[in-house]
C-alpha positions, -999 to 999 in steps of 0.1 A, spaced: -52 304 88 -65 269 83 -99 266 81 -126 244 100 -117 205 107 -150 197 106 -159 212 69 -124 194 56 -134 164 68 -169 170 50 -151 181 19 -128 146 18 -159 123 29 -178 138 -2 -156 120 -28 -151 90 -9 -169 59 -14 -201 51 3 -181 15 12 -151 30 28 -145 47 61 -102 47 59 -93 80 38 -68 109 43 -81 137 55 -50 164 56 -20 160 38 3 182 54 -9 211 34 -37 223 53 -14 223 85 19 224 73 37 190 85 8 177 98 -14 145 84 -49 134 92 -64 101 85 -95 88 92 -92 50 101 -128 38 108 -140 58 137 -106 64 148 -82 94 138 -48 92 139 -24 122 135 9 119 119 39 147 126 75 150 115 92 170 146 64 195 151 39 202 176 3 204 167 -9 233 167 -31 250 194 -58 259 170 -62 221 155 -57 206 192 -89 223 203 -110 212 171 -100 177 174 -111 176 210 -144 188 202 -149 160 180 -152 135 206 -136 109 185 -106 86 195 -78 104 183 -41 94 185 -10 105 175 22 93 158 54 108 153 70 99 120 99 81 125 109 49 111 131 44 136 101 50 164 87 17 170 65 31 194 28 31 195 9 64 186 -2 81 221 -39 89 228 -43 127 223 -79 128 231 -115 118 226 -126 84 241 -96 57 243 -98 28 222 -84 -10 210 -50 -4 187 -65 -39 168 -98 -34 150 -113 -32 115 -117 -11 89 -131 -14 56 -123 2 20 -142 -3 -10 -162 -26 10 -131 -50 16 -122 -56 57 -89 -50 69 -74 -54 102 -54 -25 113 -32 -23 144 -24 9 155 10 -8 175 28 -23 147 53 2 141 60 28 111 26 14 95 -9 8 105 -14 -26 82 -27 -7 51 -12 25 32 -39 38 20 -23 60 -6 -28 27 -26 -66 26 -23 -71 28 -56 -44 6 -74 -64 -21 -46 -99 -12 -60 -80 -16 -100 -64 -50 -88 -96 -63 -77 -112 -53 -112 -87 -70 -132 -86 -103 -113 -110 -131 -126 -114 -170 -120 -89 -190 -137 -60 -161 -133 -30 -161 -109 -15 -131 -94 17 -127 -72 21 -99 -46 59 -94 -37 65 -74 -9 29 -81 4 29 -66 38 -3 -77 51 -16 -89 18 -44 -62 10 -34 -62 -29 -36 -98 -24 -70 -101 -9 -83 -79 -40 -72 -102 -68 -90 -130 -43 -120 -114 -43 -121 -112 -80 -114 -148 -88 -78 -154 -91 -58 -179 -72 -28 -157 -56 7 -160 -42 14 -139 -10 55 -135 -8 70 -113 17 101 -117 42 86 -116 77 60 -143 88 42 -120 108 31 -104 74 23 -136 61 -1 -147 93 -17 -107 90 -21 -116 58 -38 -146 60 -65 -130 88 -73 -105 59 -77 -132 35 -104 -149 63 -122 -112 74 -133 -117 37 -145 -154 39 -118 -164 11 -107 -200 18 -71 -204 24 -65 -238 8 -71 -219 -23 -40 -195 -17 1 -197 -14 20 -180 10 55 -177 6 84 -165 26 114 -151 17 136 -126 -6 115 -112 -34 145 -115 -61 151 -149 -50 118 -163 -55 107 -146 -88 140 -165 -102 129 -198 -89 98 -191 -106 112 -187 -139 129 -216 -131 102 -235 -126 83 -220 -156 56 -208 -129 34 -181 -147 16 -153 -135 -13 -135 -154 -6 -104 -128 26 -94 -106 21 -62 -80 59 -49 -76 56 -25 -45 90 -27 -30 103 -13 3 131 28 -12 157 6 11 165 -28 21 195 -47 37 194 -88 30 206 -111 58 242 -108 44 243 -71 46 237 -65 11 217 -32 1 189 -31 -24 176 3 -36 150 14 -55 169 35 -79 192 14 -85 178 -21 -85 141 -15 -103 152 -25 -133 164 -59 -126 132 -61 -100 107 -54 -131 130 -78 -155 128 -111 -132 89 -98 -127 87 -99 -164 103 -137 -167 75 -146 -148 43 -136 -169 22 -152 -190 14 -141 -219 -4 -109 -220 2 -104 -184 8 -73 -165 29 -58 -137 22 -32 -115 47 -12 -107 49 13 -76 72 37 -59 73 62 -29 108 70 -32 110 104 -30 145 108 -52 133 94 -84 106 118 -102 79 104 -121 96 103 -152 128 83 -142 100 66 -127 87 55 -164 128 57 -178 135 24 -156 106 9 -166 113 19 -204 143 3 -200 136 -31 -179 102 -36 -204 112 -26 -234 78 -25 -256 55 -26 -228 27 0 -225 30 20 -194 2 36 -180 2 61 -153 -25 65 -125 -28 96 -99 -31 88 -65 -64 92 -46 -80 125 -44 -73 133 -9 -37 132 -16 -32 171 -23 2 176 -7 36 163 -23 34 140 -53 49 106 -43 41 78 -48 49 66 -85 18 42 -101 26 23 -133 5 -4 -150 29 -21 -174 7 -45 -195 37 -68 -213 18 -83 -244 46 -67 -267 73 -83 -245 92 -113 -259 91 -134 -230 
């Protein structure tokens, strides 16, 4: 039997920064199925085709906090419902390692931010200095982006959908970066990274997040286990000297070791260094997190 909601979320605040109030607070372990995140001083709970459970039901209610919940779906383009507590906005901010993010509870399968990536974000952010450039493919709403920003790098936003691009670009403000100092690019990943080895355009950093599944305008399918390696081999084309890549995964049929074999194989000689994800995270294993840092790479 589950213990007290209260004491877990206690237990997952303890080892949390001081600077950030979006965190997971049960990953499906403590009630089977089930996931609890705290996003600012709202929680939202996450099911796969189970009801929660009387027991948790009556615990959240006495919390008194705004509490929805979402049924995990991609296909379910529906806003979470209000389970209980006092009703509040869908669009708000939070804030994670003292970095604002706008979240909106209505944009589909995700909220604006996973935060299983928390701390590749706060290891982006450390990394980045003045006079670097870094490129986020796949950017979403730009939160990897905002990090390398904040640490002095000139960066390049490039994902598919505009919408991203405009989310991206309030995150970038929330911050007080200037825009003029940042480029925003639309458009297929694959195509763009060989433009910029066309154009000889160099990046000192390249975050390589990709969607497990994607279908192009002409119907064409992209997987992760299949088309990593040639992802991480255009990436590579595009580095400077010294450069890096970070390379991540949540595809749940590649392990973490043919994780790092497609990676030995599209960066030959690179050094590949794997990170846990956060602390919080004690259900299944994911997400996949390498840092491949490319000085050995002939490029």
């Amino acid at each position: 039997m589950p213990g007290s909601l209260q004491t877990l979320i206690e237990q997952k605040r303890s080892f949390i920064p001081a600077d950030t109030d979006a965190y997971r607070i049960s990953d499906g372990d403590t009630w089977r199925g089930i996931f609890i995140d705290a996003l600012g001083d709202r929680l939202l709970i996450s099911t796969r085709d189970r009801a929660i459970p009387a027991d948790l039901l009556a615990q959240l209610r006495s919390l008194q906090t705004p509490t929805y919940h979402k049924q995990l779906d991609k296909d379910n383009k529906q806003p979470p419902a209000h389970l209980c507590g006092p009703e509040a906005p869908l669009q708000y901010t939070i804030r994670e390692n003292g970095i604002l993010y706008r979240i909106d509870m209505a944009a589909g399968y995700s909220q604006g931010l996973f935060l299983d990536q928390r701390e590749n974000r706060r290891r982006v952010l450390k990394r980045s200095r003045s006079g670097q450039k870094i490129l986020n493919t796949f950017a979403y709403t730009g939160a990897f982006s905002v990090c390398a920003a904040l640490g002095g790098a000139e960066t390049t936003t490039l994902d598919l959908a505009q919408p991203c691009l405009e989310w991206a670009r309030e995150n970038f403000l929330l911050n007080g970066l200037d825009l003029a100092h940042h480029h925003y690019c639309k458009g297929d990943t694959l195509h763009w990274l060989d433009r910029f080895a066309k154009q000889e355009r160099r990046f000192n950093g390249i975050i390589l997040d990709p969607p497990t599944f994607s279908r192009d305008a002409k119907g064409r399918i992209w997987r992760v286990e299949t088309g990593y390696v040639d992802l991480a081999r255009k990436a590579a084309a595009c580095l400077a000297p010294g450069g890096w890549l970070l390379c991540t995964t949540n595809c749940r049929k590649l392990g973490h070791e043919d994780f790092r074999s497609i990676l030995r194989q599209a960066l030959p000689g690179a050094r590949l260094v794997s990170y846990p994800m956060p602390p919080e995270y004690t259900g299944e294993d994911y997400l996949k997190c390498i840092w491949a840092e490319t000085a050995a790479i002939p490029l």
